[in-house]
C-alpha positions as CSV (number, residue, x, y, z in Angstrom):
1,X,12.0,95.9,102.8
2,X,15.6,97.0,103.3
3,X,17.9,97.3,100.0
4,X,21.2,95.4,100.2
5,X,24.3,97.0,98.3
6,X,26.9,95.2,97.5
7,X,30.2,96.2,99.0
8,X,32.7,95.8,96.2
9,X,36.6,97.2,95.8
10,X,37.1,99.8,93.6
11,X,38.6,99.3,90.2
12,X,41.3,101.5,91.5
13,X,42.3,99.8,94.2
14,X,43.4,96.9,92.6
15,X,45.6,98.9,90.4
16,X,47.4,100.6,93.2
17,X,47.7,97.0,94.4
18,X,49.2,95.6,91.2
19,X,51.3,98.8,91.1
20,X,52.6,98.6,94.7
21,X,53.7,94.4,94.3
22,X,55.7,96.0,91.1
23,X,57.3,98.8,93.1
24,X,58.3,95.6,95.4
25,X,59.6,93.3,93.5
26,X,61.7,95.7,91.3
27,X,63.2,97.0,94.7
28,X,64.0,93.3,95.8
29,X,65.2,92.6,92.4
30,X,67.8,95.6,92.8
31,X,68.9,94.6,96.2
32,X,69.2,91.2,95.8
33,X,71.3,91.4,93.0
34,X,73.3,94.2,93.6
35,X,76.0,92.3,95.5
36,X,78.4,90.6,93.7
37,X,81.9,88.9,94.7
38,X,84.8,89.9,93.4
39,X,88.4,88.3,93.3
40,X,91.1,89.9,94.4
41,X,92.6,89.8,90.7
42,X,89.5,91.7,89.4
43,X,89.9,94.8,91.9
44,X,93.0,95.8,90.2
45,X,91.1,96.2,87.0
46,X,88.2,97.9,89.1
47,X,90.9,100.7,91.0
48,X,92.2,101.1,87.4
49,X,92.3,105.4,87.0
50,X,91.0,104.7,83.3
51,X,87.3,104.1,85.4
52,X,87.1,107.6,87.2
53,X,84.3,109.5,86.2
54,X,86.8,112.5,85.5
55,X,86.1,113.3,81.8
56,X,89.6,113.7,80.8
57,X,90.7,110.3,83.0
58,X,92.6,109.2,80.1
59,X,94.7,112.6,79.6
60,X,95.1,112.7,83.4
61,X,96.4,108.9,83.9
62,X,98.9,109.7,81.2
63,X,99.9,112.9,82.7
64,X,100.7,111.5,85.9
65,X,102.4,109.0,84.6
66,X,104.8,110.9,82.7
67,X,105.0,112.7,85.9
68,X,105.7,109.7,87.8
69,X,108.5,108.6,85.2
70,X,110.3,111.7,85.7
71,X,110.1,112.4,88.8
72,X,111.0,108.9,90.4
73,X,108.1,108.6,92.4
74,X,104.4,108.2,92.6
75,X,101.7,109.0,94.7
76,X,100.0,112.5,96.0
77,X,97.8,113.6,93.6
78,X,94.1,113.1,94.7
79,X,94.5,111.0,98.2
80,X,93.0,112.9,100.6
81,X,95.4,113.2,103.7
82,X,98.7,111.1,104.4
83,X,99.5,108.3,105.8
84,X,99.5,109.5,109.1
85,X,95.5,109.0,109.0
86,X,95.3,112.9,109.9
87,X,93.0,113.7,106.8
């Protein structure tokens, strides 16, 4: 008489299974809602300088705008290239 063994999964595999359905559904979670719509009136808020990730944005917006002030103009600090689109 022949033996039969069962073929069974191993308990690993459904584990890498479970894991790998995660892995999914946290990277559909991120793409689906990573998009958001914003209004015209909010992207001035967005563009603000405050919200650089310069550590001393605050001391900087001020500076410039003292700058600005005195000087009778604004513009040229940080834009890379002109307006001539010859960056």
């Amino acid at each position: 008489m022949s033996r039969v063994i069962p073929v069974t999964t191993p308990p690993a595999a459904g584990f890498v299974l479970r894991l790998l359905a995660l892995a999914v559904l946290v990277a559909l979670h991120f793409l689906v809602t990573g998009c958001a719509a914003v209004g015209a009136y909010q992207r001035e808020r967005l563009t603000d300088r405050i919200m650089s990730f310069d550590a001393e944005s605050r001391m900087d917006a001020r500076l410039t705008k003292s700058l600005e002030a005195r000087e009778g103009s604004t513009g040229g600090n940080g834009g890379a290239g002109g307006g001539c689109a010859c960056n």
